[in-house]
C-alpha positions as CSV (number, residue, x, y, z in Angstrom):
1,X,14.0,-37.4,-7.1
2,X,17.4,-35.7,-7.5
3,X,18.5,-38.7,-9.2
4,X,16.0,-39.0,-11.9
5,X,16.1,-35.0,-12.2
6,X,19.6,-35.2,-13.5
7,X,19.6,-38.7,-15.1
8,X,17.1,-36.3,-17.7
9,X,19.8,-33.6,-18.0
10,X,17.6,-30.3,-16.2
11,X,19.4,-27.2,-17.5
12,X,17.6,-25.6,-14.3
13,X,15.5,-26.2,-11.3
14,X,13.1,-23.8,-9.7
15,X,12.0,-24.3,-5.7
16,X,8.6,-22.9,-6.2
17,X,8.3,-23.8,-2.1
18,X,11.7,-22.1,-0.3
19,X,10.9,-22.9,3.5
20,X,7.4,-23.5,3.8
21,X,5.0,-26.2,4.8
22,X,5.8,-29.1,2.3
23,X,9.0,-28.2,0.9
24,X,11.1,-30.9,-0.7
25,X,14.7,-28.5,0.0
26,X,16.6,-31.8,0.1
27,X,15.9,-32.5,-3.5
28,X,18.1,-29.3,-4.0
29,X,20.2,-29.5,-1.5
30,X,21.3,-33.1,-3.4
31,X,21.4,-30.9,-6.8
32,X,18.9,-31.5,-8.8
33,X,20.1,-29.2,-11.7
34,X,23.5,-27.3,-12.6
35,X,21.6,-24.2,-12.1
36,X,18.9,-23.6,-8.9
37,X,16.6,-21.1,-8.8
38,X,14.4,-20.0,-5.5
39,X,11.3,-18.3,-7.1
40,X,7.4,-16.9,-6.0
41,X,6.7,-18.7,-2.7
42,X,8.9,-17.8,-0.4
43,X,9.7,-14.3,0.0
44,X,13.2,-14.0,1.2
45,X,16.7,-15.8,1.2
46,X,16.8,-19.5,1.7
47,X,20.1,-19.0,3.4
48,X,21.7,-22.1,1.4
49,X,24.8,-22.5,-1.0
50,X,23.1,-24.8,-3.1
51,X,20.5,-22.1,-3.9
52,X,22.1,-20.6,-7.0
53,X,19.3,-17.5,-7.6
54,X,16.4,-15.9,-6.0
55,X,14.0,-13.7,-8.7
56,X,12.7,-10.4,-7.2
57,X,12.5,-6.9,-8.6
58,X,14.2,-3.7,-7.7
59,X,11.5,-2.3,-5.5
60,X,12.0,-5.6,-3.4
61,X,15.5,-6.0,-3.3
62,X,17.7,-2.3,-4.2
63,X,21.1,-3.1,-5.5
64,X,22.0,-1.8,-1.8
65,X,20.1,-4.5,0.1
66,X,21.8,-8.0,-2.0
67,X,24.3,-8.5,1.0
68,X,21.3,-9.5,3.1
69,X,20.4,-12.9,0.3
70,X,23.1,-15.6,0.1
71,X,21.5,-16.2,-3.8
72,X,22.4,-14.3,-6.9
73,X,19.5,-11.2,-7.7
74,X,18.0,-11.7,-10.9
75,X,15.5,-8.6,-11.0
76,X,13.1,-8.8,-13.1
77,X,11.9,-5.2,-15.3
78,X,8.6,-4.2,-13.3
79,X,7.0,-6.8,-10.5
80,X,8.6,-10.6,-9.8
81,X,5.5,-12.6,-9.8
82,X,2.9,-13.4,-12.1
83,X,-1.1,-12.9,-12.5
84,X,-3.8,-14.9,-13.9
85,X,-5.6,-12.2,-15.5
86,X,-7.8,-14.3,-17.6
87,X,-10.2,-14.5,-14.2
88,X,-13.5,-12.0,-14.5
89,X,-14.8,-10.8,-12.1
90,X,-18.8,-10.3,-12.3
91,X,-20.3,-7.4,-11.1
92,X,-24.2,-6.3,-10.1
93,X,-24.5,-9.5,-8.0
94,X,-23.0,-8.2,-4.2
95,X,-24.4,-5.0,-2.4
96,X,-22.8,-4.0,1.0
97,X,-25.9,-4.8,2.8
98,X,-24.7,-8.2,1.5
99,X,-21.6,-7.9,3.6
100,X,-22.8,-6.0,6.4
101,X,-21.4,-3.1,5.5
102,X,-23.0,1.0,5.8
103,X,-24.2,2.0,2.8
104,X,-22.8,5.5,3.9
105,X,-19.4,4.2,5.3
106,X,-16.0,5.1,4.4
107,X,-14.6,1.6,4.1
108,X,-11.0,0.3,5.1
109,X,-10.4,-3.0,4.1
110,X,-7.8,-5.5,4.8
111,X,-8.2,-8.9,3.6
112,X,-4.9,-10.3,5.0
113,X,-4.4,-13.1,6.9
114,X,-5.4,-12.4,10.8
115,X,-1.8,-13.6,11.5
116,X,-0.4,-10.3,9.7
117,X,-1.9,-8.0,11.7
118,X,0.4,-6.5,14.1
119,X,-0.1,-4.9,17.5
120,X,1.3,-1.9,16.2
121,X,-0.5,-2.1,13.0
122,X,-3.9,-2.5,14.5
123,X,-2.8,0.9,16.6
124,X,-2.7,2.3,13.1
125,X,-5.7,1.4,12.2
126,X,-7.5,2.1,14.9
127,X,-5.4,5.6,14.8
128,X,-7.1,5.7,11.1
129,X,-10.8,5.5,12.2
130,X,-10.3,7.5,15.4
131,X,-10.0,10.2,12.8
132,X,-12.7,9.5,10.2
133,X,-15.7,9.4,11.9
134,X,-17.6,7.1,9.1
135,X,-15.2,5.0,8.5
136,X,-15.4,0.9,8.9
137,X,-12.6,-1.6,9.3
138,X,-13.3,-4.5,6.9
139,X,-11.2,-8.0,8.0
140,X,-11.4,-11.4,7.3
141,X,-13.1,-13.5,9.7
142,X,-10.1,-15.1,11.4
143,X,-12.1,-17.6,13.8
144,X,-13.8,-16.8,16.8
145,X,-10.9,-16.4,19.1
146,X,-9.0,-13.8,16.8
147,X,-12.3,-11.9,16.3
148,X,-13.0,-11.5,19.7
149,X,-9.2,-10.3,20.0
150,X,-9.5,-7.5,17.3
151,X,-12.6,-6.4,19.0
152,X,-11.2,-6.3,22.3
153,X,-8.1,-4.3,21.3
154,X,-10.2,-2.4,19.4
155,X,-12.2,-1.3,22.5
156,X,-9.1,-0.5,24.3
157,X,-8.3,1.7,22.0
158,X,-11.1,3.6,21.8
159,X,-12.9,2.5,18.6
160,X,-16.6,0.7,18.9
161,X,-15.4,-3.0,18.1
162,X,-19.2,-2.8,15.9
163,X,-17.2,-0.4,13.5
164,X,-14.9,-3.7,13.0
165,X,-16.8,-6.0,10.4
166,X,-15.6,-9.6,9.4
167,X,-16.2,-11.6,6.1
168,X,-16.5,-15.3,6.1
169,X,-14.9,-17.1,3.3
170,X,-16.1,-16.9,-0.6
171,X,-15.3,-18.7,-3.7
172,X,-12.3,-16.6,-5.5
173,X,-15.1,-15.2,-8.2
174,X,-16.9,-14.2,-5.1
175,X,-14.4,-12.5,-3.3
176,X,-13.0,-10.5,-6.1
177,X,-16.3,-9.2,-6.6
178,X,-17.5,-8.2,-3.2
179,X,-13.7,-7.0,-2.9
180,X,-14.9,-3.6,-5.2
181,X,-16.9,-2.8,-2.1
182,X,-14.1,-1.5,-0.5
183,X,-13.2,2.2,-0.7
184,X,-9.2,1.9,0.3
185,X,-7.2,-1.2,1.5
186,X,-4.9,-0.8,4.1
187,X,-1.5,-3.0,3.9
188,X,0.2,-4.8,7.0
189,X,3.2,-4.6,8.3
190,X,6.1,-6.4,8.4
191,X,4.9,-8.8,6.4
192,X,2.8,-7.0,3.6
193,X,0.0,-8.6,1.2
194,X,1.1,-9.8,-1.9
195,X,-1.6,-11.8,-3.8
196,X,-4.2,-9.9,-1.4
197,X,-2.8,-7.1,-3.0
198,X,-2.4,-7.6,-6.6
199,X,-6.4,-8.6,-6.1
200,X,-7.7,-5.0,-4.8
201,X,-5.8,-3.6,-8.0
202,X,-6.8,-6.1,-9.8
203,X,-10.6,-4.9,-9.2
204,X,-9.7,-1.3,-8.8
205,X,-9.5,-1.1,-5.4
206,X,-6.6,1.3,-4.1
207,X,-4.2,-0.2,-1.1
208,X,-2.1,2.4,0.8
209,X,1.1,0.4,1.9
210,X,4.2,1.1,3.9
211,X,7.4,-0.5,2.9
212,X,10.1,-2.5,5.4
213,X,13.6,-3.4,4.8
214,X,12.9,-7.0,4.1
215,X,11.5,-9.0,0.9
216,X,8.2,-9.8,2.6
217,X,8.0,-6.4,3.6
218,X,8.2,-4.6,0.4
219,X,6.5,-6.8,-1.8
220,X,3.1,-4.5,-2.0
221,X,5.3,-1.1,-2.4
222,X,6.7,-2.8,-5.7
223,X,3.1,-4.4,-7.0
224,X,1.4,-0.9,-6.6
225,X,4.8,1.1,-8.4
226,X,4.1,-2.0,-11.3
227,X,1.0,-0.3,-11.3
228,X,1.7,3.1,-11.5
229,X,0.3,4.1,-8.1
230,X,3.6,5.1,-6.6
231,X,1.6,8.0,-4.3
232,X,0.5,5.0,-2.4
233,X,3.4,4.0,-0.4
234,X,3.9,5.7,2.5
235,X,7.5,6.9,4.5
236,X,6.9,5.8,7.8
237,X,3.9,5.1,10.0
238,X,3.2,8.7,10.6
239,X,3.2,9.3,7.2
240,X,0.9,5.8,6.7
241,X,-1.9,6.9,8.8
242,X,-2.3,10.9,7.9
243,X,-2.8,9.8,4.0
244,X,-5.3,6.9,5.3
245,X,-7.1,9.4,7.3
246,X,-6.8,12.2,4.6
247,X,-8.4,9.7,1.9
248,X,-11.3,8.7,4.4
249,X,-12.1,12.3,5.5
250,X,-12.1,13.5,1.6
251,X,-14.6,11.0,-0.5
252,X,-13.4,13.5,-3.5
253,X,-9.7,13.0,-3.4
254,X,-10.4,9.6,-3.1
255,X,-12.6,9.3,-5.8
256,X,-9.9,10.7,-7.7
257,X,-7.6,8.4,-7.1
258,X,-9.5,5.4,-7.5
259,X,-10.5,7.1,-10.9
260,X,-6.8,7.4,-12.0
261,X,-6.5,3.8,-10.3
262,X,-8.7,2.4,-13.5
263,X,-7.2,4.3,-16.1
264,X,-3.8,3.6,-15.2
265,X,-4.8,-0.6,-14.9
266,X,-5.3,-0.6,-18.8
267,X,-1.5,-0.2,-19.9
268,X,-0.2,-1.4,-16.4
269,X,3.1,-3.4,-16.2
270,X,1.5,-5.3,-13.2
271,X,-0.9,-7.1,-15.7
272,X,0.6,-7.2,-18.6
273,X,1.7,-11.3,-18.9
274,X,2.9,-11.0,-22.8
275,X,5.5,-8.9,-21.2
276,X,6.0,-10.8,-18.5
277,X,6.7,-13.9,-20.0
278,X,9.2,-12.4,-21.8
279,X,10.9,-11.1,-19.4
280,X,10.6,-14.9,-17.4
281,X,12.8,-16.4,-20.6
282,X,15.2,-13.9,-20.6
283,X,15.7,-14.4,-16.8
284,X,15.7,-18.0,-17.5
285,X,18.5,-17.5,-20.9
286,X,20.4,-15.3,-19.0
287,X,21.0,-18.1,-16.3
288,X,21.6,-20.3,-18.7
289,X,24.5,-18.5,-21.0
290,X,26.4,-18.0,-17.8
291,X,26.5,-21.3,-17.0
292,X,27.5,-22.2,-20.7
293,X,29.7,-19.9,-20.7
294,X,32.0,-21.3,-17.5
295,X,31.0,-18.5,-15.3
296,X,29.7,-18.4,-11.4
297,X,26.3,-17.2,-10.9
298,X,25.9,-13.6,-10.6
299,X,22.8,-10.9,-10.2
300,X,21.6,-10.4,-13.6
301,X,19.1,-7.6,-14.4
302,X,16.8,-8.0,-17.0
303,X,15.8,-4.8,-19.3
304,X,14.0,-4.1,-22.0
305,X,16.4,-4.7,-24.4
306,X,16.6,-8.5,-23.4
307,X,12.9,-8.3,-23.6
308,X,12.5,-7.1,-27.7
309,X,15.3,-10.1,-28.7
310,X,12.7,-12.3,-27.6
């Protein structure tokens, strides 16, 4: 495959995989392409000197933080990944009673893999709903072993394990719709939501998140600053579970902010693919004329002006 990759002359070659389940890495370790790009699917450094580049954005990865990534930072303008945004969403069609869900509940949602959730995260959580008396915890239904964990710990803690309500699976169309039910999602940590994410927003749906220190951890602070909702990262746990609890206990404030939530989605950078595109070329150009040019890969920040040449 390396072979026949440079026997048709690739300028560049993008590892949409990094180290996940089915990755070809020896294709690139064997150099596939003069220039090797690790890009969308794995969030963080592959580690490897035949990686050339690794696109991410500056709420992921601060100028301060490239020492950690053995790759070059090519940072794109607003968020690193892309959206389909051509998907609608119907509405009318799910009801909470639907989902099992109080029709006069304050609901939390996070629709996160059951293997993100934290013990110290669930302590938040439960934290959260210790304080608003109404409020529901909305999960994905994990399996039976992980729900009767959640329940259990959520007993320990104090919390009636009924006020923990799981949703089976749904087709995508499905899912985004019953998705609006929510009233505020609540992120994980250290490894944040990232599509999961980019889907509550996507339907309106606020998600209060809490930044790390690693890509996978900071991956929902910069989706919700691409949407102009920087008020909803938090500064440390503390911080995390007072604005949770304040949003649950005031159904004003939060219809407030989901209200700004919608009006800021129209003109958001998060959505906006025309842009976005442009922005991809660039990155992709800018790659390129290095290598042209003779010179070693380096972190490249693309800007606006980049963006209006194209």
């Amino acid at each position: 495959a390396a072979q026949l990759a440079r026997d048709m002359s690739l300028d560049i070659a993008i590892d949409l995989m990094g180290h996940t389940k089915g990755a070809r890495t020896g294709i690139f370790s064997r150099r596939a392409a003069p220039i090797q790009v690790n890009y969308l699917a794995y969030p963080g450094t592959m580690g490897a000197s035949f990686i050339d580049y690794l696109i991410a954005d500056r709420t992921i990865i601060p100028p301060d933080a490239t020492s950690a990534y053995s790759e070059r930072i090519v940072w794109m303008p607003d968020y690193y990944a892309p959206r389909d945004t051509r998907i609608e969403v119907p509405t009318g069609r799910i009801g909470r009673s639907d989902e099992s869900l109080p029709d006069d509940a304050i609901v939390y949602c996070s629709f996160n893999q059951t293997s993100k959730i934290m013990p110290e995260t669930f302590g938040d959580w439960m934290s959260i709903l210790s304080q608003v008396e109404r409020g529901v915890l909305w999960l994905l239904d994990g399996g039976e072993g992980a729900v009767e964990n959640l329940r259990r710990a959520a007993a320990e803690a104090g919390v009636d394990p009924d006020r923990l309500i799981f949703a089976q699976r749904r087709s995508l169309a499905e899912h985004l719709e019953r998705l609006r039910l929510a009233d505020l999602c609540l992120d994980t940590l250290p490894y944040n939501a990232h599509t999961t994410a980019s889907d509550a927003l996507y339907v309106g749906v606020p998600i209060l998140t809490m930044p790390g220190e690693t890509f996978a951890s900071r991956v929902c602070a910069s989706i919700v600053t691409a949407a102009g909702m920087p008020e909803l990262v938090a500064i440390d746990r503390v911080d995390y579970i007072r604005r949770a609890a304040a949003l649950g206990s005031d159904p004003a404030q939060l219809s407030t902010l989901r209200e700004r939530l919608a009006r800021q989605l129209a003109g958001a950078r998060l959505f906006d693919m025309k842009r976005y595109a442009r922005a991809f070329e660039a990155a992709l150009s800018a790659m390129h004329d290095r290598y042209l040019h003779g010179l070693a890969p380096d972190h490249i920040a693309v800007n606006d002006d980049m963006l209006s040449q194209r």
